[in-house]
C-alpha positions as CSV (number, residue, x, y, z in Angstrom):
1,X,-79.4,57.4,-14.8
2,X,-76.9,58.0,-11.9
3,X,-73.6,56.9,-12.7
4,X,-72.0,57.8,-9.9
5,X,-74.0,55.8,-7.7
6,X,-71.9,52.3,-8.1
7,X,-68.6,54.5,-6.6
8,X,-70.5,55.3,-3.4
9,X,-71.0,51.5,-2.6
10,X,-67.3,50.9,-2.5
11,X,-66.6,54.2,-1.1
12,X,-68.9,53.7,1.5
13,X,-67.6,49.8,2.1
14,X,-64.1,51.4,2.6
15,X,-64.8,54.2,5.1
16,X,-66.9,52.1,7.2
17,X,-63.6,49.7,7.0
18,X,-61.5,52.9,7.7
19,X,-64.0,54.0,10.4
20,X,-63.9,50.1,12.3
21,X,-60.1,50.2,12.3
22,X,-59.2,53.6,13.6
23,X,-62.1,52.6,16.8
24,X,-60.6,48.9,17.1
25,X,-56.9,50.6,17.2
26,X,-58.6,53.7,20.0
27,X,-60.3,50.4,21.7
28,X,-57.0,48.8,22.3
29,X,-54.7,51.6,23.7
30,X,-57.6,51.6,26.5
31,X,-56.8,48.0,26.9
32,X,-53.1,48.1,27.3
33,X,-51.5,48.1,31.1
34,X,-50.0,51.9,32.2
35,X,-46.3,52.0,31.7
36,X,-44.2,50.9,34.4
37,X,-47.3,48.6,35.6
38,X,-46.1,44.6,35.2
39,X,-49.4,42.4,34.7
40,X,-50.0,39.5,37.4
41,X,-48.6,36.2,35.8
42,X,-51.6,33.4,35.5
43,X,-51.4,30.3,37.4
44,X,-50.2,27.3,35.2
45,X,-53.6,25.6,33.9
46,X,-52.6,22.3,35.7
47,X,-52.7,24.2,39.1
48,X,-56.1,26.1,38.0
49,X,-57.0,23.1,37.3
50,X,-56.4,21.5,40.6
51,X,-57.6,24.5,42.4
52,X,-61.0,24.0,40.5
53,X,-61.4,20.4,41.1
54,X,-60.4,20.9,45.0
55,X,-63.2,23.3,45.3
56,X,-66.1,21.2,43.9
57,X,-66.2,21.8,40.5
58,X,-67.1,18.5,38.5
59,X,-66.4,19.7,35.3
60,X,-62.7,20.4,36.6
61,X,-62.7,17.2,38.3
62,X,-63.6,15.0,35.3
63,X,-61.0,16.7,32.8
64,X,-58.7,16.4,36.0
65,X,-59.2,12.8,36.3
66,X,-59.2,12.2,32.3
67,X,-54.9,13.6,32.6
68,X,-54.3,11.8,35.3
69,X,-55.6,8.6,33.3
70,X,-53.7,9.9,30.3
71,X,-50.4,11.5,31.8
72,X,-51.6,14.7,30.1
73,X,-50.8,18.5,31.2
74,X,-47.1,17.3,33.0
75,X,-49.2,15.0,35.3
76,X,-48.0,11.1,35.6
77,X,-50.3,8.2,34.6
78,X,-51.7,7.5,37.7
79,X,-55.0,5.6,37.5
80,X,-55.9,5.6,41.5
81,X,-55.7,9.5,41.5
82,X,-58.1,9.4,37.7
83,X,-60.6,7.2,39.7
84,X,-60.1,9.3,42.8
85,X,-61.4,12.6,40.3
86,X,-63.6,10.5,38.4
87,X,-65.5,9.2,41.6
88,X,-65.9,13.0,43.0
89,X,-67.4,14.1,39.2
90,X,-69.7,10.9,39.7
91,X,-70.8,11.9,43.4
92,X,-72.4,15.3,41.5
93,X,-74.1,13.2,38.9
94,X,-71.0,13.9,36.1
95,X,-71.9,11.3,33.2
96,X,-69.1,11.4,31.8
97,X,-67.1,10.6,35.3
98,X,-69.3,7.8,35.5
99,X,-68.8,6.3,32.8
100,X,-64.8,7.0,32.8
101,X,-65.2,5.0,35.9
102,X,-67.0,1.8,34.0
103,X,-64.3,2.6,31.5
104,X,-61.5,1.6,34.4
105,X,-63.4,-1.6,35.8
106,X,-64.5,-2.7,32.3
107,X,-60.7,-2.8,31.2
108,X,-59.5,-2.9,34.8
109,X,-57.4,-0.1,34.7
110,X,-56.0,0.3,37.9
111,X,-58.7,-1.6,39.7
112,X,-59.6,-5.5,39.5
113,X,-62.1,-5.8,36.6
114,X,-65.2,-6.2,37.8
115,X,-68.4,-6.5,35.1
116,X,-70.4,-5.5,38.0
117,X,-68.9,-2.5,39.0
118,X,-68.4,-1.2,35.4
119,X,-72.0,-2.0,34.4
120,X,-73.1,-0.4,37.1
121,X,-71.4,3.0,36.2
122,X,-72.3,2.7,32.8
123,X,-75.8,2.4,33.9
124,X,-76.0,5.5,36.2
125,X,-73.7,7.3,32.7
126,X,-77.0,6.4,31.0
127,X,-79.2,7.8,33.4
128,X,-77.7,11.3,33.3
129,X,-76.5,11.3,29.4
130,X,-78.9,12.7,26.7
131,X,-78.8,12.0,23.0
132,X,-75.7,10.6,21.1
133,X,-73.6,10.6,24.2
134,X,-76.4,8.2,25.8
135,X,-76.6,6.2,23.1
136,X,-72.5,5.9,23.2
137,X,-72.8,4.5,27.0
138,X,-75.4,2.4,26.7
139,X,-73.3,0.5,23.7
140,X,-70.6,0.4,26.2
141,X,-72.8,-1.1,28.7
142,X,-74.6,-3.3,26.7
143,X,-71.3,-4.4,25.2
144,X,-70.1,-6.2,28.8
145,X,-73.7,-8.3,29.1
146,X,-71.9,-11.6,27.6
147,X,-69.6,-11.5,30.3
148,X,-72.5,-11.1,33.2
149,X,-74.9,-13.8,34.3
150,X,-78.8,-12.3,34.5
151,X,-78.3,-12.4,38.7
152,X,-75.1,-10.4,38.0
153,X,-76.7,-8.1,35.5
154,X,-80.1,-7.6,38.1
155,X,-77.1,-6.9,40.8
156,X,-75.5,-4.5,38.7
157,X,-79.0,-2.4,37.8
158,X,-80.0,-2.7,41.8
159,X,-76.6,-0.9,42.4
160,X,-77.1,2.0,40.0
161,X,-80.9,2.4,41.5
162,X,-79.7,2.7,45.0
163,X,-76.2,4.4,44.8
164,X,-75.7,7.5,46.8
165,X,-72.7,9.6,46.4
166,X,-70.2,9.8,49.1
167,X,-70.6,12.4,51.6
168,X,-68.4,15.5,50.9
169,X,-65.3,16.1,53.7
């Protein structure tokens, strides 16, 4: 019987911890700017943020819109410019956009509330939204049917059918 074999285990488990140090330690002075070298500042993330959504990117847009709906990130609460965002989200089939604009006419927040208009987004949110997020929506939407006639309602569907997203400028 070797009894010198349950030493080695340890051993072993505290060079190899030794071993990853020392390289993580090596790895990082490789990392580290050259003296005298000052590192670029990064832009605030509200003005990355804006520079994203400016050049086309929904995700950007729709967190953009969602702060200006909020007053998040040193932004004012300023519900034209979260529909402004929202809207160019929705015109690249952004779910969530879409249904952050149903949100606004459901509640009218910052627009008339219109049942229409909000069912409408909610169904095109539906269209693009998978699983529990869908299922979420579709609540939302069919939460706003008492407050539709059926003409109102067939109105609302044709509108999600045949909308087209706004040219980009």
């Amino acid at each position: 019987m070797d009894r010198s074999a349950p030493i080695f285990a340890p051993l072993s488990r505290l060079l190899l911890t030794l071993v990853l140090a020392a390289s993580m330690s090596i790895t990082a002075g490789f990392c580290q700017q050259p003296s005298g070298a000052t590192a670029t500042p990064q832009k605030p993330y509200r003005e990355r943020l804006l520079e994203r959504a400016r050049n086309g990117d929904a995700d950007a847009q729709f967190e953009l819109g969602k702060n200006y709906e909020t007053g998040r990130i040193g932004l004012p609460k300023d519900f034209s410019q979260a529909q402004y965002w929202y809207r160019k989200a929705a015109d690249q089939g952004d779910p969530y956009a879409e249904a952050s604009l149903g949100i606004l006419f459901n509640f009218g927040k910052g627009v008339q509330r219109d049942y229409v208009q909000a069912y409408m987004w909610y169904d095109r949110a539906a269209m693009h939204a998978q699983g529990g997020d869908r299922d979420s929506i579709v609540e939302l939407r069919d939460g706003i049917v008492e407050n539709l006639t059926p003409q109102q309602i067939a109105e609302a569907k044709r509108l999600a059918r045949e909308w087209k997203p706004v040219a980009k400028q």
